[in-house]
C-alpha positions as CSV (number, residue, x, y, z in Angstrom):
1,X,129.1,36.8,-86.8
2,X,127.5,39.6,-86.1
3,X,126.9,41.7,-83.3
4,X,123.2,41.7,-83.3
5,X,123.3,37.6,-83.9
6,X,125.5,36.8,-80.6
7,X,124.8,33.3,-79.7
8,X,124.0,32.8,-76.0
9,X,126.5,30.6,-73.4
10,X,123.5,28.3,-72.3
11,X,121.9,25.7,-75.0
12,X,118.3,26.2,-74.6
13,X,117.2,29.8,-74.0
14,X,113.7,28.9,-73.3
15,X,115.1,27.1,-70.3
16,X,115.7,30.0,-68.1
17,X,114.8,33.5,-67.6
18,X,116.8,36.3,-68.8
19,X,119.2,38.0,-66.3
20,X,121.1,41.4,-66.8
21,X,124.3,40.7,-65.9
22,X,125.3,44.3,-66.0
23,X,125.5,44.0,-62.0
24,X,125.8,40.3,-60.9
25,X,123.3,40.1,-57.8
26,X,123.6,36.6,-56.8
27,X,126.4,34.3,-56.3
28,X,125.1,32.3,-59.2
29,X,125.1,34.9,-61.6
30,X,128.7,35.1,-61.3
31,X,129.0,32.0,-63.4
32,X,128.3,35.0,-65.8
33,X,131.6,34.9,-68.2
34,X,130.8,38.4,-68.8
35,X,131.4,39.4,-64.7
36,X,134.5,40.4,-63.2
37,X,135.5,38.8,-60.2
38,X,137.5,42.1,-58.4
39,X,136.1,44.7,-56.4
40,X,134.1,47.2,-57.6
41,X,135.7,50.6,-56.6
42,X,133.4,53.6,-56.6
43,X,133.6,56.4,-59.6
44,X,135.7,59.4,-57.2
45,X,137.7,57.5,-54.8
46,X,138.2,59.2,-51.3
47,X,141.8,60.0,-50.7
48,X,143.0,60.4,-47.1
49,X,146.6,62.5,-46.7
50,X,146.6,62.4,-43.0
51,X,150.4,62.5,-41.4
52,X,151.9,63.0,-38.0
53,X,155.0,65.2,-38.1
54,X,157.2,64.2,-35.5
55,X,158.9,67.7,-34.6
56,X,160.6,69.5,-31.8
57,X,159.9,73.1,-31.8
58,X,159.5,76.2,-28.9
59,X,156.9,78.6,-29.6
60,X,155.6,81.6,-28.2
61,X,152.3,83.3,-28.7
62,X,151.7,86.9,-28.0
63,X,148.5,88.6,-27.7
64,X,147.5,92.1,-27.5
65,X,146.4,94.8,-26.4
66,X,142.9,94.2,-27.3
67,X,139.0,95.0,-26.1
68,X,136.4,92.4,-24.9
69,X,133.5,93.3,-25.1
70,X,130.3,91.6,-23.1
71,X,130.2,87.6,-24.4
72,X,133.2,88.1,-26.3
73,X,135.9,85.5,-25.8
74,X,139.6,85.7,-27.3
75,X,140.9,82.2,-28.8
76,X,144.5,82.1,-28.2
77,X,144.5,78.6,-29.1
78,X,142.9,75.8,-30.4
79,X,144.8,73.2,-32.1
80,X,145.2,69.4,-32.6
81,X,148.7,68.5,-31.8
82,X,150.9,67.2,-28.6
83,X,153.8,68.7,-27.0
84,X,154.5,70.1,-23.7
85,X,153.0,73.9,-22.2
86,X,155.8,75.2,-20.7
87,X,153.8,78.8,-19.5
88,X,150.5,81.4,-19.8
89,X,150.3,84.6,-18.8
90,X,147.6,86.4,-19.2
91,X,147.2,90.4,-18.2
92,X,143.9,92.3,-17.9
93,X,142.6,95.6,-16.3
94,X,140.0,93.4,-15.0
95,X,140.4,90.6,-12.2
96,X,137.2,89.2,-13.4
97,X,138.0,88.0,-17.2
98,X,138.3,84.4,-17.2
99,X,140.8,82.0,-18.2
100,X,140.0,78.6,-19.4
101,X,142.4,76.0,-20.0
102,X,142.4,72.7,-21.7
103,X,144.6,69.6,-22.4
104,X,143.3,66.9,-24.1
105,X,141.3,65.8,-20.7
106,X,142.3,68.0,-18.0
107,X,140.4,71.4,-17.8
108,X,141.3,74.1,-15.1
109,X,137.6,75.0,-14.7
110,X,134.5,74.2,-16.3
111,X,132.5,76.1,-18.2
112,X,134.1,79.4,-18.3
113,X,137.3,79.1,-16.7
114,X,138.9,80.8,-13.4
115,X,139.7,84.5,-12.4
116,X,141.8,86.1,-10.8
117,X,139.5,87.8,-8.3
118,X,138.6,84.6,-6.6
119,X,142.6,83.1,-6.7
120,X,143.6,86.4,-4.9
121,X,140.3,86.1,-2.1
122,X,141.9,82.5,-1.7
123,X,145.5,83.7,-1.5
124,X,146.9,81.8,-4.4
125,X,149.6,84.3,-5.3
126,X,152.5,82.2,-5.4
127,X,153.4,79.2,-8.1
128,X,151.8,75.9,-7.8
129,X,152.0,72.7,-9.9
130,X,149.5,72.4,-12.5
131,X,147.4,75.4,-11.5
132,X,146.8,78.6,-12.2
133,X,147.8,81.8,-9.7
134,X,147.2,85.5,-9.7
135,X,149.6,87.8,-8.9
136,X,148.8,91.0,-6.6
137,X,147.3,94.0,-8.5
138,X,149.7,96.5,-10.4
139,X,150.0,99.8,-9.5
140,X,148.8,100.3,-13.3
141,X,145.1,98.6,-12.2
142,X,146.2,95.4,-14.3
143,X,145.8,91.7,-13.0
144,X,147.7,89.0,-13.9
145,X,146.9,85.2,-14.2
146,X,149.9,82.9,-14.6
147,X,149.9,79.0,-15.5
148,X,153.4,77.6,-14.7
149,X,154.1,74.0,-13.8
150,X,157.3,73.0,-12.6
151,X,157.7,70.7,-15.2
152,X,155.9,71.0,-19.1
153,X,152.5,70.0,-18.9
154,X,152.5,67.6,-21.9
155,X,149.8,67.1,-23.7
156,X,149.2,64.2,-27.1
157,X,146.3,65.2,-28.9
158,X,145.0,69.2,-28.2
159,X,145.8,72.7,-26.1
160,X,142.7,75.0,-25.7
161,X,143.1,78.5,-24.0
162,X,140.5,81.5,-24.5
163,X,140.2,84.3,-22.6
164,X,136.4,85.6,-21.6
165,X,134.6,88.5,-20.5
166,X,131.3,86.9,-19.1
167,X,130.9,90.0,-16.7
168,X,127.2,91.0,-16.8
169,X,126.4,95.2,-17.2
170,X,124.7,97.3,-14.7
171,X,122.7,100.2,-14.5
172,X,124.4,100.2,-10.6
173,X,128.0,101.7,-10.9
174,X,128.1,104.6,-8.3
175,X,124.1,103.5,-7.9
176,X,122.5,101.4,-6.1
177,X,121.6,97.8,-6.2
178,X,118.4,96.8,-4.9
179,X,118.7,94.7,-1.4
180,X,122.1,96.1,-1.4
181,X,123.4,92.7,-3.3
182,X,124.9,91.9,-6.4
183,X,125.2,88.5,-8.1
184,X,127.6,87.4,-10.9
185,X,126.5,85.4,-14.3
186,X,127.7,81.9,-14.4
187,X,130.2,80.8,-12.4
188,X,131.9,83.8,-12.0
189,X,132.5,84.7,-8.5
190,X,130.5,87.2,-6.7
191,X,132.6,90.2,-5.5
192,X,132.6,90.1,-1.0
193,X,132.4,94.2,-1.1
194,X,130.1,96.6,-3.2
195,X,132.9,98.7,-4.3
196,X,131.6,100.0,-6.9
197,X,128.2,101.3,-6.1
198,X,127.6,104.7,-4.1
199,X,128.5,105.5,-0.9
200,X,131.9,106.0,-0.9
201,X,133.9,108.7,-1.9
202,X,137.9,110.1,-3.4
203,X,140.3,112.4,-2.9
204,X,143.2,113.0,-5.1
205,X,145.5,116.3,-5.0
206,X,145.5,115.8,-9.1
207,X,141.7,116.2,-9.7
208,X,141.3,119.6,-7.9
209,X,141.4,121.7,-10.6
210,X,140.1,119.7,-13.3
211,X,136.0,120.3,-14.3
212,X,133.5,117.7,-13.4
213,X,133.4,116.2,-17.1
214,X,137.0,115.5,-17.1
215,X,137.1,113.8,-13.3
216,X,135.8,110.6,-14.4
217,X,138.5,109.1,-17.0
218,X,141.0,111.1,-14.2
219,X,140.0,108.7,-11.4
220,X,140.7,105.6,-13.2
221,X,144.2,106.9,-14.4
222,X,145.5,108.2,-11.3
223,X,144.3,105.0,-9.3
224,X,142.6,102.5,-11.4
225,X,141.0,101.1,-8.2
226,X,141.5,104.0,-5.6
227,X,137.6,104.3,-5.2
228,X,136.0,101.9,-2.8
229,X,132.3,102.5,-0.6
230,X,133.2,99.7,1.5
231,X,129.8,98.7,1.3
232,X,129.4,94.7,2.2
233,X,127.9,92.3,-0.2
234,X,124.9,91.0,0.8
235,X,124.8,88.2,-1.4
236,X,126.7,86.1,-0.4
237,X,126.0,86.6,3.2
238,X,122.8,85.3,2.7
239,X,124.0,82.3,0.0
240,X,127.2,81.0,1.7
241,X,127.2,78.7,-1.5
242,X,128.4,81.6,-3.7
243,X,132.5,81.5,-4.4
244,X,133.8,85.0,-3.4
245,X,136.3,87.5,-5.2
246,X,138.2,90.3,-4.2
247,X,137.6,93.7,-5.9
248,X,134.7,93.7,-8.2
249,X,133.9,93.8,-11.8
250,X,133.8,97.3,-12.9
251,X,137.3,98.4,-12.7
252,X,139.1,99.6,-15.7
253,X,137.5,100.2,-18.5
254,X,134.2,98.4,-17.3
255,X,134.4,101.5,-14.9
256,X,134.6,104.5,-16.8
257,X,132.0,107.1,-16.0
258,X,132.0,111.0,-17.0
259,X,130.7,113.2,-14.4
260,X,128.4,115.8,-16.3
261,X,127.2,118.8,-14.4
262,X,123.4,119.0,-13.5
263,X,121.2,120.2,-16.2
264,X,118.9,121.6,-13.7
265,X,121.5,124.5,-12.1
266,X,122.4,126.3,-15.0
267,X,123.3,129.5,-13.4
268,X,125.8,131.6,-11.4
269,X,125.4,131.6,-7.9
270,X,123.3,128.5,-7.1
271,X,123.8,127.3,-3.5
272,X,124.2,123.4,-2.9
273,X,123.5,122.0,0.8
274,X,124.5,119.0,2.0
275,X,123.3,117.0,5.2
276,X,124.7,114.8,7.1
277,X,123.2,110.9,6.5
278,X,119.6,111.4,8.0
279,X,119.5,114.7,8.4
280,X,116.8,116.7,8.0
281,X,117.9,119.9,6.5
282,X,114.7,122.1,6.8
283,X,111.6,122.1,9.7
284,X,109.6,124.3,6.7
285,X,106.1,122.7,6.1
286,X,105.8,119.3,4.0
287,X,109.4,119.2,4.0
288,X,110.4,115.8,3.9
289,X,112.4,113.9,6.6
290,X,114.9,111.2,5.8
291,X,114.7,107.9,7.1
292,X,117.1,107.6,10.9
293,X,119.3,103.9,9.6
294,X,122.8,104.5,9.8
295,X,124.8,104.4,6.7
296,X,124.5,102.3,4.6
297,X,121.3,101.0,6.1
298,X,119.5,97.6,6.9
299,X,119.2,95.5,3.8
300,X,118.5,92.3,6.4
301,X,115.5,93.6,8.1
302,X,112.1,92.0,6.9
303,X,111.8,95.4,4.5
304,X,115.8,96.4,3.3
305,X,115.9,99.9,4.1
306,X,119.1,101.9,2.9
307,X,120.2,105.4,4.8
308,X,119.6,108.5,3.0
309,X,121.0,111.9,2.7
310,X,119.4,115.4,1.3
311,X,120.7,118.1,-1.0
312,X,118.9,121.5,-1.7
313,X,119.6,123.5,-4.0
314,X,118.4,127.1,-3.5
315,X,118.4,130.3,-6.1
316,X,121.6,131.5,-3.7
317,X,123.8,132.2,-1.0
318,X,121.0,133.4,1.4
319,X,119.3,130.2,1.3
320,X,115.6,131.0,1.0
321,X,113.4,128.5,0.1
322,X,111.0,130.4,-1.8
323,X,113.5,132.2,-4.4
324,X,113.0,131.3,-8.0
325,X,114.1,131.6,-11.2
326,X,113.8,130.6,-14.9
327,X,117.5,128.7,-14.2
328,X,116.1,126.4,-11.4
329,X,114.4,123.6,-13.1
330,X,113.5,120.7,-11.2
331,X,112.4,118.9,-14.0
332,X,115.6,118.4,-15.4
333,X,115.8,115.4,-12.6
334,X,114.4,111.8,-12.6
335,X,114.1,110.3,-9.1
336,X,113.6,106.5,-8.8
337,X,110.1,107.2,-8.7
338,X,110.1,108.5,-12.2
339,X,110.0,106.3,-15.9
340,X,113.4,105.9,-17.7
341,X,116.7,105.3,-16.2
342,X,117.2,106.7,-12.7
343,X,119.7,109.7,-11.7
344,X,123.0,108.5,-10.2
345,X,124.6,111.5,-8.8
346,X,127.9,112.9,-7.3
347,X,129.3,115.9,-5.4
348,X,132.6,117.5,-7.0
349,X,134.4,119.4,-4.6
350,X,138.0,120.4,-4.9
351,X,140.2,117.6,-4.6
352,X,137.0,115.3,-3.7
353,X,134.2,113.1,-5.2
354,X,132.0,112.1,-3.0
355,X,129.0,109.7,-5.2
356,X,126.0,110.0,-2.9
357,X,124.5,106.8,-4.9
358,X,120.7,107.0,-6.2
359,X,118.3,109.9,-7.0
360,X,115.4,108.5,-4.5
361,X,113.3,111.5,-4.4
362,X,112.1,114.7,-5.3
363,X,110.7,117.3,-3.5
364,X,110.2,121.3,-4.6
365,X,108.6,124.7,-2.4
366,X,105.3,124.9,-4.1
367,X,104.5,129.0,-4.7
368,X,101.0,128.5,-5.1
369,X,100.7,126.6,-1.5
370,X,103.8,128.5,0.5
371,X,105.4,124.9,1.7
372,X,107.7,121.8,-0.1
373,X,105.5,119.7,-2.2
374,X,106.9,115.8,-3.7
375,X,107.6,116.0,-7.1
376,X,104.9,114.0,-9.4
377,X,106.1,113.9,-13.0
378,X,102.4,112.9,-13.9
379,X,100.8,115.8,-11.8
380,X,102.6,118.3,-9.5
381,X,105.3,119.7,-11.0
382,X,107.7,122.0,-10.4
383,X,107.9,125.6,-12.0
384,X,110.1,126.9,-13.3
385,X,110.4,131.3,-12.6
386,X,107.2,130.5,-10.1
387,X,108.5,127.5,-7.7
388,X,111.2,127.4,-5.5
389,X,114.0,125.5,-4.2
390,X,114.7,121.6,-4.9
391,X,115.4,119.1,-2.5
392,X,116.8,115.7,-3.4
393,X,116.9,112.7,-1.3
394,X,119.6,109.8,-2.1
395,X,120.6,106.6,-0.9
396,X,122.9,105.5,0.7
397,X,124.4,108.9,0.6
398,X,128.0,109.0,2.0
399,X,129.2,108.8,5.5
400,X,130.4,112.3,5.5
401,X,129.1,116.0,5.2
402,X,130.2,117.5,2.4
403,X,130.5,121.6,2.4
404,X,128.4,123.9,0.5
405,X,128.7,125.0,-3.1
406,X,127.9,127.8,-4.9
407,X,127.8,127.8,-8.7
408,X,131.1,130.4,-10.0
409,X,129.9,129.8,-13.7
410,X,126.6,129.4,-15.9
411,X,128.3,127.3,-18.4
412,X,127.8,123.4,-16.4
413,X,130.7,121.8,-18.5
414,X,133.5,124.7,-17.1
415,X,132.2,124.2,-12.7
416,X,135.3,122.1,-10.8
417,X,132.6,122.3,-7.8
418,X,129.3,121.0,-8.7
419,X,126.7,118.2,-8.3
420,X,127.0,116.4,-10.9
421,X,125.4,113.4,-12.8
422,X,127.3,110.2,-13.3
423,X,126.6,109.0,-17.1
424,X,128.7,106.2,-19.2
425,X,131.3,107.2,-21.3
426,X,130.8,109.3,-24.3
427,X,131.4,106.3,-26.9
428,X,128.9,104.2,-25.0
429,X,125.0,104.8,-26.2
430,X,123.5,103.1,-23.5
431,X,122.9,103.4,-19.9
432,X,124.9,100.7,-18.7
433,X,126.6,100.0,-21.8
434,X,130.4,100.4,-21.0
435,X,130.1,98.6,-17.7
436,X,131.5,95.3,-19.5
437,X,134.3,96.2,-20.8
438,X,137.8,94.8,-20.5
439,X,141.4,95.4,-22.0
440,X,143.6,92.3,-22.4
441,X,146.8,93.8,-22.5
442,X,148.5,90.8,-23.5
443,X,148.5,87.4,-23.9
444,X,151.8,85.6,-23.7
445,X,152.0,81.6,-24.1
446,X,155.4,79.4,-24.0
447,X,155.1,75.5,-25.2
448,X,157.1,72.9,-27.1
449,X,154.9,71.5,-30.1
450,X,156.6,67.9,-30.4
451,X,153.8,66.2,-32.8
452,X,151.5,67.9,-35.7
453,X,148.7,66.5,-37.1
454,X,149.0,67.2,-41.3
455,X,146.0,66.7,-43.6
């Protein structure tokens, strides 16, 4: 018989309808001789190679040195396995980087982890079971957060440690923040002292000879936390909800400033005054007088007022108000007042720096009118080879008097006694760029891996 003239398995065809039996669809049409009773399998099979190694092996991770950079987080680890942690250490120039650690369920802190500025505010120095401590600060600047149980932390399923730089950047280091408070991103704590800002100043035997741009890296290396302004927080005195930290964010690298010499005293013989913290320097017509708060000010009355201090800067040593000269530019300068960035500025003076905080205002001897005129970027102006001496007004200023200068040089980058501007480091493009920076100088983690997940 041929193919074509296959005889059908039922007698009468007319009988019942045609089915495909290709693909039996009902339980009937399995009465199809032509069907297979198995399971269908599908064309590519899935094949699943999944094993658990049972395994007893110590291992330790080292990490470092390295540089976080703003939102930048370092995975140490993050794997599927169990075993036991046996240790972490982790060592920054930065007591604000975060550590956050996870064990299957148990996480130290969420979302971001724990510092070591708020484990040292709450005296946790010394080794505790199942949570993390800081040692005290190195004489090198560097912090150190240790995780050491007394016996393994075991773990069956995962381990999860990253270290994060969640430290916001400011426009503030040796400035001044407005209402004389500073708040942290996230859950980071807020520092209790405004170390960083102006107000304060340094001495060190090892910077009196070195020039104003080569002070800045200096202070860090000599001390990496020997500056301090003392000035209190003011954020979390009025938020007692705020968790606290020693120190502050920008030490170490997130601290690096260079101190460039003003731009607008390019000459020999220039002679820098200094007043005392609401002193007024001059009684000369329309010269200005500085507010009367004590340093560092009232940042809880109804209207935060901070103290301020005056500089002028005359032609030279005999101090007259109305000497001029193509050199003595006042619009090299940008007080508060002014667009763009605002001036943070400093006082280098043998073995001291003393960072009087923020450019406030401006004010100049006006030639054409014989007395001191404010400085309007938009209108009056200073000018040059016609207008006379400069007076600058900061806050908070510092809580001493420094001496006078007078310029020995025309070249600005080769003064050792100057005023000088504070400006991020030379690698940094912006303003406020380098102020979240921080060097993990290693990473060190001890633990027994006991099973591994294979696929």
């Amino acid at each position: 018989m041929s193919r074509k003239q296959q005889q059908q398995y039922y007698d009468d065809e007319n009988m019942m309808e045609i089915v495909d039996y290709s693909q039996p669809r009902r339980g009937e049409d399995l009465n199809n001789p032509n069907a297979s009773n198995g399971v269908a399998l599908p064309s590519s099979p899935v094949h699943r190679t999944e094993q658990i190694i049972d395994e007893s092996i110590y291992i330790t991770e080292r990490l470092g040195p390295l540089l976080l950079s703003k939102d930048e987080q370092l995975e140490v680890l993050n794997l599927i396995e169990g075993g036991e942690l046996i240790s972490i250490e982790v060592v920054t120039d930065n007591p604000y980087a975060s550590v956050y650690l996870e064990l299957d369920d148990f996480k130290n802190r969420t979302p971001n982890g724990i510092t070591a500025a708020e484990l040292l505010m709450a005296a946790r120095t010394g080794r505790a079971e199942r949570r993390f401590y800081a040692e005290g600060r190195r004489p090198d600047g560097s912090y150190v957060l240790k995780y050491e149980p007394a016996v393994p932390h075991p773990y069956t399923a995962k381990i999860k440690i990253q270290v994060r730089n969640d430290i916001k950047e400011t426009a503030d280091l040796f400035g001044w923040p407005d209402n004389q408070a500073y708040t942290s991103r996230g859950n980071l704590p807020v520092p209790q002292y405004l170390s960083f800002s102006g107000g304060g100043f340094i001495k060190n035997a090892n910077i009196r000879a070195t020039k104003s741009q080569e002070t800045g890296k200096s202070i860090l290396r000599f001390n990496a936390e020997e500056y301090d302004s003392g000035i209190l927080n003011l954020a979390h005195v009025t938020n007692n909800s705020l968790t606290v930290g020693t120190s502050h964010p920008y030490v170490g690298m997130a601290g690096e400033v260079v101190l460039s010499a003003a731009l607008g005293i390019p000459a020999t013989g220039i002679r820098m005054v200094t007043g005392a913290v609401g002193e007024k320097l001059l009684s000369e017509t329309g010269f200005p007088t500085p507010n009367t708060e004590q340093w560092p000010g009232n940042a809880l009355s109804a209207t935060p007022v901070p103290s301020e201090q005056q500089v002028v800067i005359y032609l030279d040593a005999t101090e007259t108000s109305s000497g001029n000269s193509a050199t003595l530019d006042a619009g090299l300068f940008r007080p508060a007042d002014t667009p763009g960035a605002y001036q943070k500025m400093c006082i280098k003076q043998g073995d001291s720096v003393y960072f009087l905080g923020k450019l406030m205002t401006m004010h100049f001897y006006d030639a054409g009118t014989s007395q001191w005129q404010i400085y309007d970027p938009t209108g009056h102006v200073h000018q040059a080879n016609t207008d006379g001496a400069i007076c600058l007004t900061f806050s908070p200023g510092v809580p001493v008097k420094p001496d006078k200068i007078t310029t020995t040089t025309a070249t600005e980058a080769d003064r050792i006694d100057t005023l000088a501007e504070v400006n991020p480091p030379l690698e940094v493009s912006s303003a406020k760029g380098g102020t979240s920076r921080i060097r993990v100088r290693e990473v060190t983690v001890i633990r027994k891996r006991k099973k591994t997940l294979l696929l």
